[in-house]
C-alpha positions as CSV (number, residue, x, y, z in Angstrom):
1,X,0.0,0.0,0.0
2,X,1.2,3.7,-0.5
3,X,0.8,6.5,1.9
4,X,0.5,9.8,0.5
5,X,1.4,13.2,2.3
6,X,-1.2,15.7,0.7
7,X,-0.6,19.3,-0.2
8,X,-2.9,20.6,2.2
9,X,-1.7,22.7,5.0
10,X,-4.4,22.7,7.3
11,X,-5.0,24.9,10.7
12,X,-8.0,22.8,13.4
13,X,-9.9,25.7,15.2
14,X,-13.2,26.4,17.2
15,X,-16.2,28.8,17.0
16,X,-18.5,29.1,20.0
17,X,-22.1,28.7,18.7
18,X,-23.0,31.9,20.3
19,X,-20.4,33.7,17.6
20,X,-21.6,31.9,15.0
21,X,-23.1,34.7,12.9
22,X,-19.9,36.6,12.6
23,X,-18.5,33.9,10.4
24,X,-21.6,33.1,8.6
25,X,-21.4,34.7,5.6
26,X,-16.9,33.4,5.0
27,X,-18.6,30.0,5.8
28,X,-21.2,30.1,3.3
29,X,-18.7,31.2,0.7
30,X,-16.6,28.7,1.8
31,X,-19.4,26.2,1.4
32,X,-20.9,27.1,-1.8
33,X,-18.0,29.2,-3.6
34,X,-15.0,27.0,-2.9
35,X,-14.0,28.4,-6.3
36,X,-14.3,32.3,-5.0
37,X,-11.4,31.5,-2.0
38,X,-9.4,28.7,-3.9
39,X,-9.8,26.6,-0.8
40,X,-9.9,22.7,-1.3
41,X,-10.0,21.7,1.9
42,X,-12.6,22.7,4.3
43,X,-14.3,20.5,7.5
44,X,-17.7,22.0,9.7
45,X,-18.6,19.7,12.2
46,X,-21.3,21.5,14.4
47,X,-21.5,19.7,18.2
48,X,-23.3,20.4,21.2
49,X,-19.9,22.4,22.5
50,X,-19.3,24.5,19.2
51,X,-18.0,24.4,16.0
52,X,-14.7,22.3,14.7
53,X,-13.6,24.0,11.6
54,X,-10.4,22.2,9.6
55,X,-9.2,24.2,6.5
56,X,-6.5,24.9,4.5
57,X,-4.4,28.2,4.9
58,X,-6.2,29.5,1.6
59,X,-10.0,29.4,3.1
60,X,-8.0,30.3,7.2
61,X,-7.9,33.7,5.4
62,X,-11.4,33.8,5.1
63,X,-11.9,34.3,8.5
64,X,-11.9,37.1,10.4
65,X,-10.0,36.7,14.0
66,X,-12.1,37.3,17.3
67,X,-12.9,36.3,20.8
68,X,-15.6,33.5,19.3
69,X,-12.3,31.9,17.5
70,X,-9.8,29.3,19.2
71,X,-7.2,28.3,16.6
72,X,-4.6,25.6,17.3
73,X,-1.5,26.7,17.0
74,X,-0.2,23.6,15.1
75,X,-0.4,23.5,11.0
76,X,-1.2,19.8,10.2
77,X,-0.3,18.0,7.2
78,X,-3.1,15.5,5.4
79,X,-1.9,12.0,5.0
80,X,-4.4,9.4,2.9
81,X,-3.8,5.7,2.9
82,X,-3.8,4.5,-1.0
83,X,-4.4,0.8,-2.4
84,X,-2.7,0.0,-5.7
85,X,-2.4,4.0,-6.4
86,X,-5.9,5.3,-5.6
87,X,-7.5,6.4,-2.6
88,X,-10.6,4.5,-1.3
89,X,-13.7,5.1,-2.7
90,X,-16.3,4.3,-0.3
91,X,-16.3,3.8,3.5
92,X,-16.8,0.7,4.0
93,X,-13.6,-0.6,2.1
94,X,-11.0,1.7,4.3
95,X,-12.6,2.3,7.6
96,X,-9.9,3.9,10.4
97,X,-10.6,0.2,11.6
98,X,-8.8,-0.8,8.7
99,X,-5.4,1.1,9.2
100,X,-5.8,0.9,12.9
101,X,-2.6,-1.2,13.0
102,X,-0.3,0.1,10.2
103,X,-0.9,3.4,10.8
104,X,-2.8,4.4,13.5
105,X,-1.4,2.1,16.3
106,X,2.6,2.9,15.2
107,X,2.2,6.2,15.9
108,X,0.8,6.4,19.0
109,X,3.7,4.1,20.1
110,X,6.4,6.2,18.8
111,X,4.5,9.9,20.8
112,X,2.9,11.0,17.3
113,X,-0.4,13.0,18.3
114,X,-3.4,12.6,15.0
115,X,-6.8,14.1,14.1
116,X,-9.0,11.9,12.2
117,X,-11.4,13.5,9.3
118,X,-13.5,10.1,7.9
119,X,-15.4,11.0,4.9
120,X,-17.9,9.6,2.7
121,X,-15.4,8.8,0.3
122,X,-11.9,8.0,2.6
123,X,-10.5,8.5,5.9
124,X,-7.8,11.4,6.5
125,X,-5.2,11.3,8.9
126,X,-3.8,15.1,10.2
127,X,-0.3,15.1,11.8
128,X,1.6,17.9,13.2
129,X,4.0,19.3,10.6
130,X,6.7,19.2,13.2
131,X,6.2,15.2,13.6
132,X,6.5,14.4,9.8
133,X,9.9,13.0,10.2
134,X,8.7,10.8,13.2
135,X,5.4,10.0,10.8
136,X,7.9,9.0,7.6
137,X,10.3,7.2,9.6
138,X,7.8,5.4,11.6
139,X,5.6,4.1,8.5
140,X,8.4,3.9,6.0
141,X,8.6,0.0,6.6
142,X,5.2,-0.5,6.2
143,X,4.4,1.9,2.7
144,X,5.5,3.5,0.1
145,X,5.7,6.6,0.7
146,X,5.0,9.8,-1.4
147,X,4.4,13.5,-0.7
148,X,2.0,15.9,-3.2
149,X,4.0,18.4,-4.8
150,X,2.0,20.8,-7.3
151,X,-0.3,18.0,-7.8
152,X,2.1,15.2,-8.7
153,X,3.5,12.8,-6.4
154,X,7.0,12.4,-5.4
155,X,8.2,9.5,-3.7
156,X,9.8,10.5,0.1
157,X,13.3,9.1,0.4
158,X,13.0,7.4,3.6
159,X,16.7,6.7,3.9
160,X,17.2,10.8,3.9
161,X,14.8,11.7,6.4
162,X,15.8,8.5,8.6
163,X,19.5,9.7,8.5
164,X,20.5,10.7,12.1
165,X,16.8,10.4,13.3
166,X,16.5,10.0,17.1
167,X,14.2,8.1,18.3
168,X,11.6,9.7,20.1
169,X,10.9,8.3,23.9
170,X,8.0,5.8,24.3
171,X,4.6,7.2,24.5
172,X,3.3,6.9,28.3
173,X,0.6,4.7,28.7
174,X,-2.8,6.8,27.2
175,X,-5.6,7.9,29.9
176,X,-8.6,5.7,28.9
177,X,-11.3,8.0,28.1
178,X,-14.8,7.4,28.6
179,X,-17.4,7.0,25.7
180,X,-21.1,7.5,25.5
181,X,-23.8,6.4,22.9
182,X,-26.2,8.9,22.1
183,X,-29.4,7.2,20.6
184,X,-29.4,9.4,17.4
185,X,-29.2,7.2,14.4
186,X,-27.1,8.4,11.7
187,X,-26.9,8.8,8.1
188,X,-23.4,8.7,6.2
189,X,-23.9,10.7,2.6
190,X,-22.5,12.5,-0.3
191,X,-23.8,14.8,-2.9
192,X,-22.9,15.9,-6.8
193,X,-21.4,19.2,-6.8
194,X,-23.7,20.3,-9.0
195,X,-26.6,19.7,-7.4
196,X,-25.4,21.4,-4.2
197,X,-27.8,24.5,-4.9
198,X,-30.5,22.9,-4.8
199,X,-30.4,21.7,-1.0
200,X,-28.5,25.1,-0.8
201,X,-31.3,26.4,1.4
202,X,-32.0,23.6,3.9
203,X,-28.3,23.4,4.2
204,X,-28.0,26.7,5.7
205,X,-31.1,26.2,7.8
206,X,-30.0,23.3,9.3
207,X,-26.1,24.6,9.5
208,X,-26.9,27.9,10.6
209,X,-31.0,28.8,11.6
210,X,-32.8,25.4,13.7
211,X,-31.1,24.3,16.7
212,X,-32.3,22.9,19.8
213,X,-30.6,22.5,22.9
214,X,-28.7,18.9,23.4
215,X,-30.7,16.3,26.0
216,X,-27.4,15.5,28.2
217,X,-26.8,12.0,30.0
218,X,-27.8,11.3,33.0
219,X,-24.8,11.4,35.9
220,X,-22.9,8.4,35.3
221,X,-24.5,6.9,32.2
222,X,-23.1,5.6,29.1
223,X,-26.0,7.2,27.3
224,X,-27.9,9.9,26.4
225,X,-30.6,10.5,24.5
226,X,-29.8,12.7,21.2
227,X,-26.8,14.7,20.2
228,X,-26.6,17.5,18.0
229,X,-24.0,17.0,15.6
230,X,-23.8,17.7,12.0
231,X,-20.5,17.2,10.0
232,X,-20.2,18.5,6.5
233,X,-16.9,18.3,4.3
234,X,-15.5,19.3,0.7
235,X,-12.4,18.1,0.0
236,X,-11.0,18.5,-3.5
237,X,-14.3,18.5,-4.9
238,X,-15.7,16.0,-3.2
239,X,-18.6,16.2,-0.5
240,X,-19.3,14.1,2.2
241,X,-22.5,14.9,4.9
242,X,-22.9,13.2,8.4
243,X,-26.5,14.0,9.9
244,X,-29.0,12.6,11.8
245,X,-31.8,10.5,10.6
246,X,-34.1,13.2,11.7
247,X,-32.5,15.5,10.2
248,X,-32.2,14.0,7.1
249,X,-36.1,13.9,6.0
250,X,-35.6,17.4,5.6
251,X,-33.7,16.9,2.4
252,X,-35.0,16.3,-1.3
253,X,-34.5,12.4,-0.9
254,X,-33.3,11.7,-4.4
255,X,-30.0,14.3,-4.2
256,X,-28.6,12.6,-1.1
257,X,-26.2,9.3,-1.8
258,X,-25.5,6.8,0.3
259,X,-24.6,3.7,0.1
260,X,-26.9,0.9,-1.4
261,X,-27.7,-0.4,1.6
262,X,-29.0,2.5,3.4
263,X,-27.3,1.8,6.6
264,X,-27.7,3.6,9.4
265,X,-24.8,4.2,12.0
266,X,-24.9,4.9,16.1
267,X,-22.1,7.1,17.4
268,X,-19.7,6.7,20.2
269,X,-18.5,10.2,21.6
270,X,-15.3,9.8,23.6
271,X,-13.9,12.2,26.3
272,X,-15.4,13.0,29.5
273,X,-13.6,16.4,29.7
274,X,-12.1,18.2,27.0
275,X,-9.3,15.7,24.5
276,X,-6.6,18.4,23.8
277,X,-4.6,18.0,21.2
278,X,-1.2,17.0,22.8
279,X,-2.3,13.2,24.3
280,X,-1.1,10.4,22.1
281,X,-3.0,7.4,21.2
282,X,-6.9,8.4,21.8
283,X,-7.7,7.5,18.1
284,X,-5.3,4.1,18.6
285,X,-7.4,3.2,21.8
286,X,-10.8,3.0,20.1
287,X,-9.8,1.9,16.5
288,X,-7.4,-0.9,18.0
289,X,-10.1,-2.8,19.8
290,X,-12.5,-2.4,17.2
291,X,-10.3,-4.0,14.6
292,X,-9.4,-6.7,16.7
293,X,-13.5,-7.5,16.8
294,X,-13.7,-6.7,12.7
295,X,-16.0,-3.5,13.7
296,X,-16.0,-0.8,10.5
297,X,-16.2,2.7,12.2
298,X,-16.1,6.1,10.8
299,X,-14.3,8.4,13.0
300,X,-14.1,12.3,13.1
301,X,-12.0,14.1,16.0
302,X,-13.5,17.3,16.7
303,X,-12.1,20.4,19.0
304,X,-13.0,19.4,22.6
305,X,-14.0,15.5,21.5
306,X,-13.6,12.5,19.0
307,X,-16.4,10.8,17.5
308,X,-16.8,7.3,16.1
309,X,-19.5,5.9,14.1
310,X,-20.2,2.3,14.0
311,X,-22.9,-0.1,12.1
312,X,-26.4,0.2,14.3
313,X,-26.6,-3.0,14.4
314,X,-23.5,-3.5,16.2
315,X,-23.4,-1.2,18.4
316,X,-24.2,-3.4,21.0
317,X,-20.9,-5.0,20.5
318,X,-19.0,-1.9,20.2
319,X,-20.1,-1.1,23.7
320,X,-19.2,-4.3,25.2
321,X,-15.6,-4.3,23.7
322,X,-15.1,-0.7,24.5
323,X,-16.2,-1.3,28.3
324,X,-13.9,-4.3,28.4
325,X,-11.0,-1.6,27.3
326,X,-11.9,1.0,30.1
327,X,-11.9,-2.0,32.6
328,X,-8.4,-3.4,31.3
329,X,-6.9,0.2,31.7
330,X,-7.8,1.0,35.1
């Protein structure tokens, strides 16, 4: 397999709901006029807490700075895992489960901190620029490795990066964080770029104009009853939706996507507090178990939390495994 390091240098930042409407008219453009900003890769995930924005430094300028705006101060690079030259081009055949141990597991254990970004059509994985070296040297055994350079891919020479590499020190065993299950049932969809105007409208209602406030779990339980959380991407010109069910019958039926089956997905939301972004191995303690149990999941970190989303009709399972994990790690 080859891993590809993307062109994309992207900054991870948050928007408190109650600033929302200074940014909505840059969102909107950078929604609907990807063209107008030359931005190609943009990320709004809307949960209870805020809003998780990942772009790349062409749309960052869109935005205007203020005291509604958190902004990492990483930049993080885009790596993509490709089979025989192409990237994955549904879900279901390259789930985070499925690179959990050549990619995902290795660099927790060598103190490399990711972001995941699932979408419709692939699964992104967002490094720190500083920890690319770590990254290359790392996974250099285990692909071929080749960074984006004006749209053409180079091949990384390993051996040059490797040269005089120290070895960072062991990752420290990773607090287990707790998950919950909301009872939301999800959908997982895309959309033809040229039909985007015409659910233009109950995009932006839905993005910007209906909420309701979040039903929160009870003290100590593992669920709670709905979640508001709404995750839209375009990435190079492709567009991948997360919503509820719910919120889903709002749409024109025939201009959502999905896949043939129509499966619907339950999420787990991990962190009891705030994640950060320095802790190693969060992703690596929720995608390793659910490989080991052959459980697809879809998984997007956000600002304050990460998200999984895993077959409904497992999720039963998921639970059980996950519960064995916080058990193991105390």
């Amino acid at each position: 397999m080859d891993l590809q390091i993307l062109e994309h240098r992207v900054r991870v930042l948050s928007v408190a709901r109650r600033g929302l409407w200074l940014y909505t008219h840059p969102l909107l453009k950078l929604l609907f006029l990807p063209q107008r900003s030359r931005c190609k890769f943009f990320s709004l995930t809307e949960t209870p807490e805020d809003y998780t924005i990942m772009l790349d430094e062409e749309g960052f300028k869109e935005l205007p700075p203020s005291e509604f705006m958190q902004v990492v101060d990483s930049t993080w690079l885009v790596l993509n895992v490709l089979s025989n030259g192409r990237s994955s081009t549904s879900f279901q055949a390259a789930g985070v489960t499925k690179i959990a141990k050549s990619v995902i597991a290795p660099l927790a254990e060598h103190n490399v901190s990711v972001l995941m970004l699932s979408t419709y059509q692939t699964d992104f994985i967002l490094v720190r620029e500083n920890d690319l070296p770590v990254v290359i040297h790392t996974l250099a055994g285990e692909f071929d490795i080749y960074k984006e350079v004006n749209g053409e891919s180079i091949p990384v020479n390993c051996d040059d990066v490797s040269n005089g590499f120290l070895k960072p020190k062991p990752a420290a065993n990773p607090t287990v964080h707790p998950v919950q299950s909301p009872q939301n049932k999800f959908c997982i969809l895309t959309v033809a770029p040229d039909t985007l105007p015409a659910i233009a409208t109950t995009l932006m209602d839905v993005l910007f104009y209906s909420h309701s406030p979040p039903k929160e779990a009870a003290p100590g339980s593992q669920d709670f009853d709905s979640i508001a959380f709404f995750a839209f991407s375009l990435i190079e010109g492709y567009i991948s939706i997360v919503m509820d069910a719910e919120t889903q019958k709002k749409f024109p039926r025939n201009l959502l996507l999905t896949s043939s089956t129509g499966e619907l997905w339950r999420m787990v939301r991990i962190g009891g507090q705030p994640l950060g972004f320095d802790e190693c191995g969060i992703v690596a303690q929720i995608a390793e178990p659910l490989a080991d149990a052959d459980i697809s999941a879809y998984y997007i970190s956000t600002f304050n939390f990460d998200h999984a989303l895993v077959p409904e009709e497992g999720i039963c399972s998921v639970i059980e495994v996950l519960q064995k994990r916080q058990e193991s790690g105390r």
